[in-house]
Residue, then its C-alpha position, 0 to 999 in steps of 0.5 A: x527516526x521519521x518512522x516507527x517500526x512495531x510488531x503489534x500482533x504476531x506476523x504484522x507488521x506496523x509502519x508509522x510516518x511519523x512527523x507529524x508535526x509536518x503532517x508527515x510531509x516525507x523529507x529525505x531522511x523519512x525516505x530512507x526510513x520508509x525504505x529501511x522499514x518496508x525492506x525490513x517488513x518483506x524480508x521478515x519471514x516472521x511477518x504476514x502481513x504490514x500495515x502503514x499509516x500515519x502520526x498525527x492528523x494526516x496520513x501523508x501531506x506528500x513531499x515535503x517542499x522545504x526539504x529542496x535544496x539547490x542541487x536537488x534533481x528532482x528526476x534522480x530523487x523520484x527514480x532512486x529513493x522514491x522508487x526505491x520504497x515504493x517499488x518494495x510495497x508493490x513487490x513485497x510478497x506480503x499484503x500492505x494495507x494502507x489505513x489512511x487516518x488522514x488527508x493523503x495528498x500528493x506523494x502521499x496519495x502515491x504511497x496510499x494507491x501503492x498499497x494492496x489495500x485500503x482502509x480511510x477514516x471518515x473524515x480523510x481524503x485524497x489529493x492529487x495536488x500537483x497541479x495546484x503548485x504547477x507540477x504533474x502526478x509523480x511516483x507512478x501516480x498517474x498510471x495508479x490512478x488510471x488503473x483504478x478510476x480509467x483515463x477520462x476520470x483520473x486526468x480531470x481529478x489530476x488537473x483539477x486537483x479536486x480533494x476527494x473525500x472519503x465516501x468519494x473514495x469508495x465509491x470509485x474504488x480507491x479505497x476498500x473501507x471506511x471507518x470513523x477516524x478513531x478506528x482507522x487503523x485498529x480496523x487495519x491492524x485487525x484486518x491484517x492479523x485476520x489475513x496472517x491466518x490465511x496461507x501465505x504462500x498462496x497470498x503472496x503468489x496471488x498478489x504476484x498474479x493480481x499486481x502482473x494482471x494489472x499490467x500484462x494482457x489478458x493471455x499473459x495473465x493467463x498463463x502467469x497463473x498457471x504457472x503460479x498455481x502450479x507453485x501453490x498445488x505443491x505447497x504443504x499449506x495448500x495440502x493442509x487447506x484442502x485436509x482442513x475443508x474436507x475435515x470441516x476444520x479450520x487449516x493451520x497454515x506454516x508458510x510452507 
């Protein structure tokens, strides 16, 4: 397996790229693999929250160039297999934090930015390498990049391909956190099992309101929310969260 799938804490998820030998260059069959954990991961109802990172030295080096075959269609590949796990991440119910112990480099900087969160080690970056080699950004990764950095800086960071540090990186707010390399992603697992004690039904509603806002206007946004959070008044664990303040306790949150 491309991939490895583990449970390190109750309710967290933990998926590992795992070539690194090929500095977890995603090949086809890690595609597949990707795709069969990140479903796995949001359709366990057991799990809260998922990290993803990388074996090895490198977070993602993108695609993996000596996986192209002759009847390779690029455009038919990037809508269906690439597509499809990416598309699971940013629908996924449950946060997904990113701890990035790596360089994350083309596609893989596109499955970095489609995580909720971020967590980089020190000495890692991000590359938007596809000029280097004649291609343009892929995955959805020019509207990532322009939705966190504005068009002006994400077009000259795509066409210059500029390797961007860690510090670099949260400084523009592609990244949340960074932690020296060796405590990358125990400070994701960590955050993540912290988040599992949070009301999941309010997370998971308050990823849909946060990610819709992103691509809807103002008004829309507005009125998402209000429908939303008309799902999460009702809920038990928004009953136990209140209980929980005005008895100056900390809630027990069932998901439900």
């Amino acid at each position: 397996m491309t991939v490895e799938y583990e449970t390190p804490f109750e309710h967290v998820a933990k998926i590992t790229l795992n070539r690194p030998e090929a500095l977890n260059a995603i090949s086809t069959e890690m595609r597949r693999d990707i795709l069969d954990a990140t479903r796995t991961a949001s359709s366990d109802d057991a799990i809260r929250a998922v990290v993803i990172t990388g074996a090895g030295r490198a977070f993602s080096a993108g695609a993996d160039i000596k996986d192209v075959s002759g009847k390779y269609n690029v455009q038919d590949i990037l809508n269906t297999e690439y597509g499809a796990f990416l598309s699971v991440l940013q629908t996924c119910s449950k946060p997904v934090i990113a701890a990035i112990n790596g360089p994350a480099a083309g596609i893989g900087m596109t499955l970095a930015l489609s995580c909720d969160l971020r967590v980089m080690a020190d000495d890692a970056y991000m590359m938007c390498a596809f000029a280097n080699i004649g291609l343009v950004p892929d995955g959805g990764l020019s509207w990532l990049m322009t939705r966190e950095l504005g068009y002006a800086r994400a077009y000259q960071l795509a066409i210059e391909a500029e390797k961007i540090e860690s510090n670099r990186c949260l400084e523009l707010g592609l990244v949340n956190r960074v932690t020296p390399s060796s405590e990358t992603v125990e400070n994701a697992v960590a955050w993540a099992q912290s988040l599992t004690q949070r009301a999941p039904v309010a997370l998971a509603l308050t990823k849909s309101a946060f990610r819709a806002a992103s691509e809807d206007g103002l008004r829309n946004a507005m009125a998402y929310e209000a429908m939303l959070q008309r799902s999460a008044i009702a809920t038990e664990d928004c009953m136990e969260g209140v209980a929980a303040m005005m008895q100056k306790r900390s809630p027990n949150f069932k998901g439900k």
